[in-house]
C-alpha positions in Angstrom: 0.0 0.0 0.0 2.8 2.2 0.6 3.3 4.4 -3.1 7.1 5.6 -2.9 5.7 8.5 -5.1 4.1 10.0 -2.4 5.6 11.3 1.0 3.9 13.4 3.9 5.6 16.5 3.0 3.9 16.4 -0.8 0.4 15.7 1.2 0.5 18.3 4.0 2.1 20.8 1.3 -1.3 20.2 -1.2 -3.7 20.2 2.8 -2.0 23.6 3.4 -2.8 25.1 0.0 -6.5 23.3 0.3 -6.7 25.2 3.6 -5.6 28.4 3.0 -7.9 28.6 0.2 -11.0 28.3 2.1 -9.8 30.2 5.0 -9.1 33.3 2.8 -13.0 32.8 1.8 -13.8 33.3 5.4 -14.1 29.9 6.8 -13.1 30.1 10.6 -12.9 26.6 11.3 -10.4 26.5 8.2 -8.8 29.7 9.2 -8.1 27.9 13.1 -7.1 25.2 11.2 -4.9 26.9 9.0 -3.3 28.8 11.9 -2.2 25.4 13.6 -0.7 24.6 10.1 1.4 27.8 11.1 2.5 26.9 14.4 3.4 23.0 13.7 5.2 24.0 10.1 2.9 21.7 8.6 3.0 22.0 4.8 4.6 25.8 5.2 7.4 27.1 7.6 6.8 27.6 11.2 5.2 30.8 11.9 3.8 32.1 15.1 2.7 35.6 13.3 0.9 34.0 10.6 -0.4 31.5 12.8 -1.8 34.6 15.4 -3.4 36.0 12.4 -5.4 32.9 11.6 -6.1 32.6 14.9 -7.6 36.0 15.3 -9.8 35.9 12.3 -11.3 32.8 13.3 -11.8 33.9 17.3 -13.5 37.2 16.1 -16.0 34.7 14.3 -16.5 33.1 17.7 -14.6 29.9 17.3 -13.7 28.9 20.7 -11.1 26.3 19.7 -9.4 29.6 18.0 -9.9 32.1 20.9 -7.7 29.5 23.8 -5.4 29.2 21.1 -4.8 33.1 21.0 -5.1 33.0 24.7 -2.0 30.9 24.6 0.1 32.3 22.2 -0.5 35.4 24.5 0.5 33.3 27.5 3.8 31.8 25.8 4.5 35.0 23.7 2.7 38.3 24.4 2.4 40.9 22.2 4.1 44.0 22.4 
């Protein structure tokens, strides 16, 4: 089952484009999702500033999963 053709970073490289997309149309669970893309360098570099952004849109849609994650990001690395 294993295709040598195929590795993890081609997959979470072509998730990450997926997600973005639909996050830039305004989907907040996309946009959280996309924002722990960010922090985990999953498919993109590791990016705490991009990830806060993501974060932020989604939170000031309501999404609770988002809003503890800017709570910690504020906890681990507040903002100036």
């Amino acid at each position: 089952m294993n295709n040598p053709d195929i590795n993890l970073s081609t997959i979470l490289s072509d998730v990450f484009k997926k997600t973005s997309k639909k996050a830039e149309q305004g989907n907040a669970d996309e946009q959280f999702h996309l924002g722990i893309m960010y922090v985990m360098g999953h498919g993109t570099d590791r990016d705490f500033t991009q990830a806060r952004l993501w974060f932020e849109k989604a939170a000031n849609q309501d999404n609770s999963l988002a809003k503890t994650a800017v709570a910690y990001l504020d906890k681990i690395s507040p903002v100036a």
